[in-house]
N, C-alpha and C positions, 0 to 999 in steps of 0.2 A: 504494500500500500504506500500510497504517496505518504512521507510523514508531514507535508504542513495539510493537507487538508483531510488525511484518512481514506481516503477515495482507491480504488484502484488506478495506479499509472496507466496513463495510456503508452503505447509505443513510443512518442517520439519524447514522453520524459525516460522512458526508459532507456532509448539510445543516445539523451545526451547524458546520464546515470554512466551508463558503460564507458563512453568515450571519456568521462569523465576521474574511471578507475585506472588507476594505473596497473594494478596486478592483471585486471582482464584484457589492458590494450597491450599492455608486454608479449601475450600470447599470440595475438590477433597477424596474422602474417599477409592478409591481404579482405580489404571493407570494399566491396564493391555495392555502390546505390544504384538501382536500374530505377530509371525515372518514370514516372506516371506515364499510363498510354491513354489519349484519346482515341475513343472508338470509331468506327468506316461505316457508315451503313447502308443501308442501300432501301427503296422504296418494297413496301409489297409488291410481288410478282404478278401482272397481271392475273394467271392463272388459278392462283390462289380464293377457295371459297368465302366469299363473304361474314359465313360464319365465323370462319377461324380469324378472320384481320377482325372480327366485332368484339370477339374473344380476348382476343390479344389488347387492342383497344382497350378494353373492361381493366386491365389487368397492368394499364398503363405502357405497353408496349406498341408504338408507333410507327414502327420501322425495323427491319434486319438488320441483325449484319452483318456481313458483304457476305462473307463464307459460309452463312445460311440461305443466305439467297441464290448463289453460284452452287451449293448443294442440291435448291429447289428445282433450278432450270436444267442442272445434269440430269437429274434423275428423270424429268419430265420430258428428256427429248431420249430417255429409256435407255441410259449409261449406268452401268453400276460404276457407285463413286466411293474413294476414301476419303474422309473429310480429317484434315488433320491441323488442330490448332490447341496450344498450352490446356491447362488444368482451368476448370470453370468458367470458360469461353462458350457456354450454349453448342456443345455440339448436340445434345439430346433436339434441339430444334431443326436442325438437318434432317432428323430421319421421321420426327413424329408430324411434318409439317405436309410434306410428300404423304405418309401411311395414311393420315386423317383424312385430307385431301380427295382420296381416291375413295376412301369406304364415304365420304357422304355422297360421291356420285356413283358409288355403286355398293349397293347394302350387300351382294354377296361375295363382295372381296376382302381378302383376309391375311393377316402378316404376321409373322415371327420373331418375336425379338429373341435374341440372343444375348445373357451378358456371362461371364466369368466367374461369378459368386451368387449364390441366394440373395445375400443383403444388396447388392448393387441392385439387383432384378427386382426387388418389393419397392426399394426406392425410387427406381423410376417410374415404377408402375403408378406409384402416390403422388406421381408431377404429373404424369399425364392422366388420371383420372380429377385432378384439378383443371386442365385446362378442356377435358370433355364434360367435365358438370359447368361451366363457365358458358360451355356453347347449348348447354341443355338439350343436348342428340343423345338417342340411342346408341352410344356405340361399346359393345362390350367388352373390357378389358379384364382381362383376369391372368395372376402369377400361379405358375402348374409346374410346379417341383413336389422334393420330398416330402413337405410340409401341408399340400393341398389336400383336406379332407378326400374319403371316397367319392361321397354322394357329388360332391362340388365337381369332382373330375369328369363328370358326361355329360354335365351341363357345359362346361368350357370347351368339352371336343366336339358339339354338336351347335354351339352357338356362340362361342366366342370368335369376335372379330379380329383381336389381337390375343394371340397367344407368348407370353413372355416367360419364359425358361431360360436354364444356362445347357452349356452341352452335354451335361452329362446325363442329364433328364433325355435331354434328346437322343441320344446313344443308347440309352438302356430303357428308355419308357415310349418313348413317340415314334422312333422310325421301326422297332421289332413288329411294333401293334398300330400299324400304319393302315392297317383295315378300320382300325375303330377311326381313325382322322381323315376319312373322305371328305369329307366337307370341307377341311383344312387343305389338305391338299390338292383337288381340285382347281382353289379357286384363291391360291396363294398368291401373293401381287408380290409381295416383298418380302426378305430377307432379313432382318437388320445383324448385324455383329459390330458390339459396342467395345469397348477396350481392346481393339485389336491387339496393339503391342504385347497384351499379355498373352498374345500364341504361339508364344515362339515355343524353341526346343522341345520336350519330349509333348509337353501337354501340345504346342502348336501342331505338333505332326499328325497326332492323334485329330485332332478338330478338322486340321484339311481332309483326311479320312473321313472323318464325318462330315463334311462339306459333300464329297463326293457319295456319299452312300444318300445324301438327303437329293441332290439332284436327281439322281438316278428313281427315287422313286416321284417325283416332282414330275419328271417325265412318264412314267408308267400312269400318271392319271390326267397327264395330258398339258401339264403347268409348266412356265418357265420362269421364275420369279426372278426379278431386279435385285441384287444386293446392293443394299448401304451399309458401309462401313466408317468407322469411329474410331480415334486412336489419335496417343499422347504421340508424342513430336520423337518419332526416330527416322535414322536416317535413310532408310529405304520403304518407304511406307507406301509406292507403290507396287514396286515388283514384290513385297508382304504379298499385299493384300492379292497381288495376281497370281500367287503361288500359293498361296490358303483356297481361293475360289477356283484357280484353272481356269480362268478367264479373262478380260481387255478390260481394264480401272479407270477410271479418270479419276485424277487428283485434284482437292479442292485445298489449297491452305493459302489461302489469304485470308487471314486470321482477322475479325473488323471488330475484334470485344478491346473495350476498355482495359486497363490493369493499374491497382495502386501504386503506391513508389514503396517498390521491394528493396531492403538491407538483406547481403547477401554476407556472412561474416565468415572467414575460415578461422580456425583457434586450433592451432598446436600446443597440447599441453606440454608444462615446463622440463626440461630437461635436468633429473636429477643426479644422475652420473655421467660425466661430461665423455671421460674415457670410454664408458660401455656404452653410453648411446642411450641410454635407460631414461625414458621419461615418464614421469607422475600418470598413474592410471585414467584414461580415458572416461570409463566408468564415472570413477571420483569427478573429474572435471565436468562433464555431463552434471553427474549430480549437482554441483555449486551452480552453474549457468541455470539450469532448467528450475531448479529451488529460487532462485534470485525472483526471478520471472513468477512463478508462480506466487511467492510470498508478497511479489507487490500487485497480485488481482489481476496479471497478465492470463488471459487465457490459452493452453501449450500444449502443443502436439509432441510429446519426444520417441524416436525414432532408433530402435534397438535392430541388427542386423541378424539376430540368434534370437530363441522364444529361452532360452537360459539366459542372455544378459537381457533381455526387455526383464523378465522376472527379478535379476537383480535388482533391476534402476526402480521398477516398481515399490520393492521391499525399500530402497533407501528413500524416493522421496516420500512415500508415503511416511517415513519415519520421521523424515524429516517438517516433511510442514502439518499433521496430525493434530499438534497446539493449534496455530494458524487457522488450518482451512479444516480440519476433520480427516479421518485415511479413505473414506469414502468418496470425497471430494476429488480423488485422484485415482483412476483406475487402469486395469489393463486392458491390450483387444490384442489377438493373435490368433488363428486356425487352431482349432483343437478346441477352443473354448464352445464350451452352446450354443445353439442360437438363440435363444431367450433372454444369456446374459448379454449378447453381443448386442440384440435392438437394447436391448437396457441402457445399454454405454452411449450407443448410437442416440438414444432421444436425449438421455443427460446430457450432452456435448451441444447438442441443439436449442436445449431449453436455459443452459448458463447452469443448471444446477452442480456439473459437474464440471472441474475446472480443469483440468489435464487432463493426458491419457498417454500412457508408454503403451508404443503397438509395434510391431513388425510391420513387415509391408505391405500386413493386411487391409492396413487404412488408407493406402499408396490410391488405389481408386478412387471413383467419385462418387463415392458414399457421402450423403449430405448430413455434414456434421457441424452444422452452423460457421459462424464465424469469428474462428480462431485468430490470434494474433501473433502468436510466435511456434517456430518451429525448431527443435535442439535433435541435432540429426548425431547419434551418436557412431560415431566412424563414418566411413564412405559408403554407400548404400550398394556399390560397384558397375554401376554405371551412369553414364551421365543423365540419362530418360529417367529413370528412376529418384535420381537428387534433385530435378527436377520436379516431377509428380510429388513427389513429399515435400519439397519448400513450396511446393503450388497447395498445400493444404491450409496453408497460413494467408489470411489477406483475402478472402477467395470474392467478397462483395467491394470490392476499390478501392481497400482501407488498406492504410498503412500495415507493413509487417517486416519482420526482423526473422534470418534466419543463422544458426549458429551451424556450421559444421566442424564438431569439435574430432579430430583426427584420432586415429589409436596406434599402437607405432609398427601396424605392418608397414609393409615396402610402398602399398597400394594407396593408403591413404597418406602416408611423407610424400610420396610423386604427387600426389593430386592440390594437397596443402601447400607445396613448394613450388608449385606450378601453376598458377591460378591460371595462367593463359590456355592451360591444355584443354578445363574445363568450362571457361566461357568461350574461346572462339574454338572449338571442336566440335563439329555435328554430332550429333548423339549418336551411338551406336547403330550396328545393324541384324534388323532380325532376323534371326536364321532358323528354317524347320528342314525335316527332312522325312516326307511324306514316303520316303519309297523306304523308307528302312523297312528290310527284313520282316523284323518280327511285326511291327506293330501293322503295314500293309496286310501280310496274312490274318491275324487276328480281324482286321475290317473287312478282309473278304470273306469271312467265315461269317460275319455278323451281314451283312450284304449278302450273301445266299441264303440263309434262314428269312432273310424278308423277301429276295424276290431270286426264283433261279438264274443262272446267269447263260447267255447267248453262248453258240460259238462264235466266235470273233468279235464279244465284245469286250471292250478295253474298259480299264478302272484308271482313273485319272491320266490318260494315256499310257499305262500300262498295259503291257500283253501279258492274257492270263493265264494262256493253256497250261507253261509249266505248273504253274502254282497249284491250277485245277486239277489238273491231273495227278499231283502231289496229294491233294486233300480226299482225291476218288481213293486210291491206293490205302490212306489211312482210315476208310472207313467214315469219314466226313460229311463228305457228298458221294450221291449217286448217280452217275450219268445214265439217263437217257437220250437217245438217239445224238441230239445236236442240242441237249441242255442239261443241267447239273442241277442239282436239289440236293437241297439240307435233308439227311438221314436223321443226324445225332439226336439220343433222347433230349441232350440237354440244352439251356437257350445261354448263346455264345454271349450276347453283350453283358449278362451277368457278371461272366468271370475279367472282365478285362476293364482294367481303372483307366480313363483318360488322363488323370493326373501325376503317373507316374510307370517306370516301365515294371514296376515291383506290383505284384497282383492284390495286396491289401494292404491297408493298416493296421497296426497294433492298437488292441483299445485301451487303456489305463482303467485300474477298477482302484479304485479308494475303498477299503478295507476297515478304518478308523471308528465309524461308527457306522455297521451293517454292511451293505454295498452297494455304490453307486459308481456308475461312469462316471470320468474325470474329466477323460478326452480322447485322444489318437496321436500317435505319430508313426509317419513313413516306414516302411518296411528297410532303406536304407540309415535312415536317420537312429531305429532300434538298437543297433550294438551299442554304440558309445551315447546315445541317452535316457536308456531304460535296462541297461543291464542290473545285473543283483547287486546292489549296496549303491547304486546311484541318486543322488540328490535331484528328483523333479520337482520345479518349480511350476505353481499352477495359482494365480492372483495376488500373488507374493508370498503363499503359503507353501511351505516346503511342504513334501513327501517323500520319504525313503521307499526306493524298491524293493522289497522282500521276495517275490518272487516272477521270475520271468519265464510265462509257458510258451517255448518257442513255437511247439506244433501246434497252440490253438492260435495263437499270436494274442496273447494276454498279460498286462503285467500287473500283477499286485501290489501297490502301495498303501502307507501308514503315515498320516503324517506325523511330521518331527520339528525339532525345533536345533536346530545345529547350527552352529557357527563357519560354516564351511558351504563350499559347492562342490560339485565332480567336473572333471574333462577326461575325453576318452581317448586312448592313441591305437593306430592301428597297423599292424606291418604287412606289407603288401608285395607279392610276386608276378610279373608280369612274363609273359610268353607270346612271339612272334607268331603267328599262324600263317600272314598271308599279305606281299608288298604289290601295292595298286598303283602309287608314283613314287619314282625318288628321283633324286639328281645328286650330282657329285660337285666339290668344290674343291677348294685346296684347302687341307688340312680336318673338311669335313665330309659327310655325305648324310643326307637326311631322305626318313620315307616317309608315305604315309598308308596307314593297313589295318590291317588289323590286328587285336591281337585276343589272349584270356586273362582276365586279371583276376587274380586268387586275394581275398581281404580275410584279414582275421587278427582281431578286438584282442587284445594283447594284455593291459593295463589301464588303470584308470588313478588320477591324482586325485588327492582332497584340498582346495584352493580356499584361505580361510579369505571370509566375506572383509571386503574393505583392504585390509593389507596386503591383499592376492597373493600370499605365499604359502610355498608348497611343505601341508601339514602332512602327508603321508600317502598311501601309495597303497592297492592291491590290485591282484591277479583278474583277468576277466574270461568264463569259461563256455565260451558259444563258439557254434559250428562256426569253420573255414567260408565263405560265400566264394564262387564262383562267378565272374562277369565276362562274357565276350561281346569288347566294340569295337569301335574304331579309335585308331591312336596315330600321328607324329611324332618322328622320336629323330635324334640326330646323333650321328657316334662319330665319334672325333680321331681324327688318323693318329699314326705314329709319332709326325713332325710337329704335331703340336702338345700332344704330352711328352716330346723326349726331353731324359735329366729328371723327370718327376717320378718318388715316387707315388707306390699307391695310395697310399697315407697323404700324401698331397691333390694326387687328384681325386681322390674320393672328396677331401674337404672344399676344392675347387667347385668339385660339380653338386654337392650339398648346398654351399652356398647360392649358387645360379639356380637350384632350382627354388632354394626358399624368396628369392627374386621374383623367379618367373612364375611360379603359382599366383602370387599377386596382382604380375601386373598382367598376366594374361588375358583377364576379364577387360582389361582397358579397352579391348579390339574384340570381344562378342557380349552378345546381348542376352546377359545368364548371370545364374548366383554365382559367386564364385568358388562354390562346392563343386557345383557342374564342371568342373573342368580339372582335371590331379594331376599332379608333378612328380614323376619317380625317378630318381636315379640309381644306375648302375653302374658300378666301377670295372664292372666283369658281366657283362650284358650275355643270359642263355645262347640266345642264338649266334652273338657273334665274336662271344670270348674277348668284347673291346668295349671301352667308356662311354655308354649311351646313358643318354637323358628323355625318357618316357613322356609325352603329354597323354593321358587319353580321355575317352568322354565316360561320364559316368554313369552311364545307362546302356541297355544291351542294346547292340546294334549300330550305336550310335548314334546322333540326331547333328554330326555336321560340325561339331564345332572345333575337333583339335585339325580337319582337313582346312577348315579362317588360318588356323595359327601357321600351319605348314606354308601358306601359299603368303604371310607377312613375316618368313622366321627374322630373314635383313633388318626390319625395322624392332622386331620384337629383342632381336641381340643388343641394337645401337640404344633401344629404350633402358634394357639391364643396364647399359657400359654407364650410361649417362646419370641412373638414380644412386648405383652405388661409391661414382665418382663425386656426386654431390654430398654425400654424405659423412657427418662430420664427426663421427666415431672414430677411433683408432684404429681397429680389430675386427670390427663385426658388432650389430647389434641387431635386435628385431625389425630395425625401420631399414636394413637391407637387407645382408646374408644371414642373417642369424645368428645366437644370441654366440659367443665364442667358446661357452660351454659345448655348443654341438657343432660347428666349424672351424673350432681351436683357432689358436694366438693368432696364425696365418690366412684363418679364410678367407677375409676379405680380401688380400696382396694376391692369393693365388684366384678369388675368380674374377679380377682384375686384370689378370694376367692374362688366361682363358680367353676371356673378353676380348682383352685387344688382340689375341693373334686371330679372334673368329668378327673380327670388325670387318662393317661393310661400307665400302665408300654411300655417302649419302644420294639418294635416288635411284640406291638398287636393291630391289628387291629379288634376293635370289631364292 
């Protein structure tokens, strides 16, 4: 609170407060102010129904802008369009303007939204049933997911105008049972898919699949519906969008929305060991920044890249402002949580009752959560779209906002802190899917026969299918008759198969403490190292210890506790060459990219006491070996550039580069930066010589260590240049790692490495 009047500060006492601190400006390594934007707009479209401009009118809306208008006229000269402009720029009025448009000139026409999450899909559905009660038409909209009672569901498939789902409803509940949605199908106009950006990688690959299983029956009842598409600002948003659809885009981003005057703050915490490179917990500093904020009535979105440190930061500021503001007053949001608690957060946040929220990238979307003033992004989010989207949650109605991004001392976030240029004038990353992978293609043409058999000679997203089909008649799958193939199998395929991961289920958490209730879920990869026996789960800031982990049901037992401490898991991991699809040779190197099997198996786990992050102790972790074959880039380095070294040296060489490159990898694709692993080998299986592993971490592949292969030139010159900047002696976390696990030399030897595999600039080999 302000102290001369008691009030809560607004923003701009708040940043002349900080500029005003010397301990928070010491840290601050680069303040950039982005200036107010005046809006573009453009008149109603001729075409547009009277209704909806009377509507619109009512509701104080006058005019477009630009890039809702230029979305109107694409659509209506029957282009499917991607509309692409910043976080709370009205793209929802791109698609609902067109969809409404059409159903009051023709009552039997009918559209599908599409969004990414539950919660985004009810919240739009509660915008646009505002501006359809506004016009007072019949037009019926209704959200048909998990949550939609029975009885409610035959009234939506038999008389709903718009149907709003995400894909995985669509995958497992509407396109199997595509007999019960004649109505829908017949007489579908449009398409919508909102958050584009979020399809990339495994889940993207998956949804283009589902793209093509949904047209295929679109056409079996005679339809050919327009898509509109919606999506935060990356840098290839349209060949995305024409690689998810299999079809010709026009791109709309002439962005015509207003924007307040954004504070964009970087904050590298202090450096408390100059030698080791060791700087003051990230955590910590978070905490102080976002506590500040909150304690003087700032309303704060902070921003954890783990659901273990969001739970941390949870647990501290709630401790911390409880006096102040209440621990309720400040809560958490993350996947795995309910959905009951989650609208709970989501109306708190809207209503002012609740004054912060530590989320994961849950809240990264455009879930309407009123309007926030500050945003404390704790480390780098790992791409630029993404730090984006989340300082886009602050500010969102033209008002001032302030956003912190306090650094943690990977490699990834020193480059990005040290480098402010890389992250305002660099286009945002690019999305990359890969719809023909292997597995997950079969899996959709097994689910795409069970709904309709399949031709001879007919292709699936321009794929040929005889092998595949003839693979699936052999196992008993399908049964051909004469020149068509039919689903045999008793069982029904889209059940078993998750869009949001290549792993077939989740682990559910059972809280044991008093009776038993679900907790929540996590990933089928994410389970070794954060629900093994004796691991600290954090769940609203309440600890729970694991007791017991049933791997064959996928269950884990917890109790909660009260401990001073958290867990982290380590994993050791053997890689095997299967199968090289490109290489090229160089001097002193030669790199491929292929395939390979990567064997993981959960080793140990540390006890990290809360607040002074050191390491209280250590046990054993005792789960199966996993098995993965994807695709990987890997590069093994000749004779003349390790000779004189020995292995003790290049071992520590190619440790450090890889604690480097795991980092900044993510800088060049558009993914967590779990999605992508770093192995080295100082004695590589296949080829008895120093290779350095990238690969992707899901079966198959989905594209992304084949980006890294085809930029290695520029991804070397990036290492040479972050760990040259760096003002460590030895080694620390914010480059090669810490000197404990790259000894006294790491850093001089992957240095050294470096510069004999340097590439003049402009060549990308």
């Amino acid at each position: 609170m302000n102290p001369l009047t008691g009030k809560a500060a607004s923003v701009a006492e708040m940043i002349d407060w900080i500029k005003s601190s010397p301990e928070l400006m010491g840290q601050v390594t680069h303040w950039r102010t982005i200036p107010p934007r005046d809006a573009a707009y453009a008149p109603f479209p001729a075409g547009l129904d009277n209704r909806i401009q009377n509507a619109l009118r009512e509701r104080g809306i006058f005019q477009l802008y630009s890039h809702q208008a230029a979305s109107f006229e694409a659509v209506h000269r029957g282009e499917h369009v991607v509309a692409v402009t910043p976080t709370a720029s009205g793209k929802t009025m791109c698609y609902n303007l067109p969809v409404l448009n059409t159903i009051l000139a023709n009552d039997e026409a009918r559209a599908l939204y599409l969004f990414p999450t539950k919660a985004l899909a009810q919240d739009q559905v509660s915008e646009l049933l505002e501006l359809v009660n506004t016009m007072e038409v019949n037009i019926k909209t209704h959200t048909y997911d998990g949550d939609t009672p029975p009885n409610v569901r035959q009234a939506i498939r038999n008389a709903g105008h718009i149907v709003v789902t995400n894909p995985d409803m669509l995958h497992s509940a509407i396109l199997p049972h595509h007999t019960k949605w004649v109505k829908l199908f017949e007489n579908i106009k449009y398409v919508i898919i909102d958050e584009l950006h979020t399809y990339r990688g495994v889940f993207g690959s998956h949804v283009a699949n589902v793209v093509r299983r949904l047209k295929r029956i679109c056409r079996f009842y005679g339809s050919n519906p327009q898509f509109i598409c919606a999506s935060a600002t990356i840098e290839n948003p349209r060949e995305h969008a024409e690689r998810l659809l299999d079809d010709i885009v026009t791109l709309v981003d002439n962005n015509g929305a207003p924007s307040g005057e954004k504070h964009f703050v970087f904050y590298n915490p202090p450096v408390v060991n100059e030698q080791l490179g060791i700087r003051k917990s990230s955590v910590l500093e978070t905490r102080k920044i976002a506590g500040s904020l909150l304690k003087s009535g700032v309303q704060t979105i902070v921003f954890a890249r783990s659901r273990v440190r969001m739970e941390i930061l949870l647990t501290y500021l709630q401790d911390l402002i409880k006096k102040e503001l209440g621990p309720k007053t400040i809560r958490g949001y993350r996947g795995g949580y309910l959905p009951k608690e989650r609208r709970e957060i989501e109306r708190g946040l809207r209503s002012g009752e609740i004054r912060g929220v530590v989320s994961t990238n849950a809240l990264e979307l455009g879930i309407d959560i009123g309007q926030l003033q500050a945003c404390v992004m704790n480390g780098y989010p790992g791409t630029i779209a993404s730090t984006w989207q989340q300082s886009g949650r602050a500010g969102r109605r033209q008002e001032s906002s302030i956003t912190f991004l306090v650094a943690s001392s990977n490699p990834l976030d020193q480059y990005i802190i040290q480098n402010p240029q890389f992250f305002f004038e660099k286009p945002p990353e690019r999305a990359l899917i890969h719809p023909e992978n292997l597995i997950i293609l079969v899996d959709h043409i097994k689910c795409a026969a069970y709904e309709l058999p399949f031709e001879e000679g007919e292709t699936f997203g321009g794929e040929s299918l005889q092998d595949i089909l003839d693979f699936l008649t052999e196992e008993h799958i399908l049964h051909r008759v004469k020149n068509r193939w039919y689903w045999m199998e008793q069982s029904f395929p889209a059940h078993d198969i998750s869009l949001r991961s290549a792993a077939q289920e989740n682990f559910i958490i059972i809280d044991t403490t008093h009776g038993s209730r679900v907790l929540g879920e996590v990933d089928r990869f994410g389970a070794p190292t954060l629900i093994h026996e004796e691991a600290i789960y954090i769940h609203e800031g309440v600890q729970f210890q694991v007791e017991k982990l049933d791997w064959e049901e996928k269950k884990a037992y917890v109790r909660e506790v009260s401990v001073d401490y958290f867990t982290d898991a380590s994993l050791a991991v053997q890689l095997k060459v299967l199968h090289v699809h490109r290489e090229q040779e160089h001097p002193g190197i030669s790199r491929q990219y292929g395939e390979v099997t990567v064997n993981a198996k959960p080793t140990i786990f540390k006890k990290i006491r809360l607040r002074t992050h050191e390491n209280i102790g250590a046990g054993p972790i005792h789960l199966p070996e996993e098995e993965l074959h994807t695709s990987s880039y890997w590069f093994t380095l000749g004779e003349e550039v390790t000779a004189g070294k020995s292995a003790n040296d290049v071992q520590s060489a190619l440790l450090g580069l890889s604690n480097v490159l795991v980092h900044i990898a993510p800088l060049y694709l558009m993914c967590d930066p779990m999605d992508i692993r770093v192995v080295a080998q100082v004695r590589a299986v296949h080829n008895k010589l120093p290779t350095l592993f990238f690969y992707d971490r899901y079966p198959g592949g989905v594209g992304l260590s084949e980006r890294l292969y085809d930029v290695h030139g520029t991804l070397m010159n990036q290492a040479r240049e972050l760990i040259k900047g760096c003002r460590c002696l030895s080694g620390c976390p914010a480059c090669v790692g810490p000197i404990e696990e790259v000894g006294l030399l790491g850093k001089k030897l992957a240095l050294e490495l470096l510069d004999r595999l340097a590439v003049p600039e402009g060549v990308r080999p």
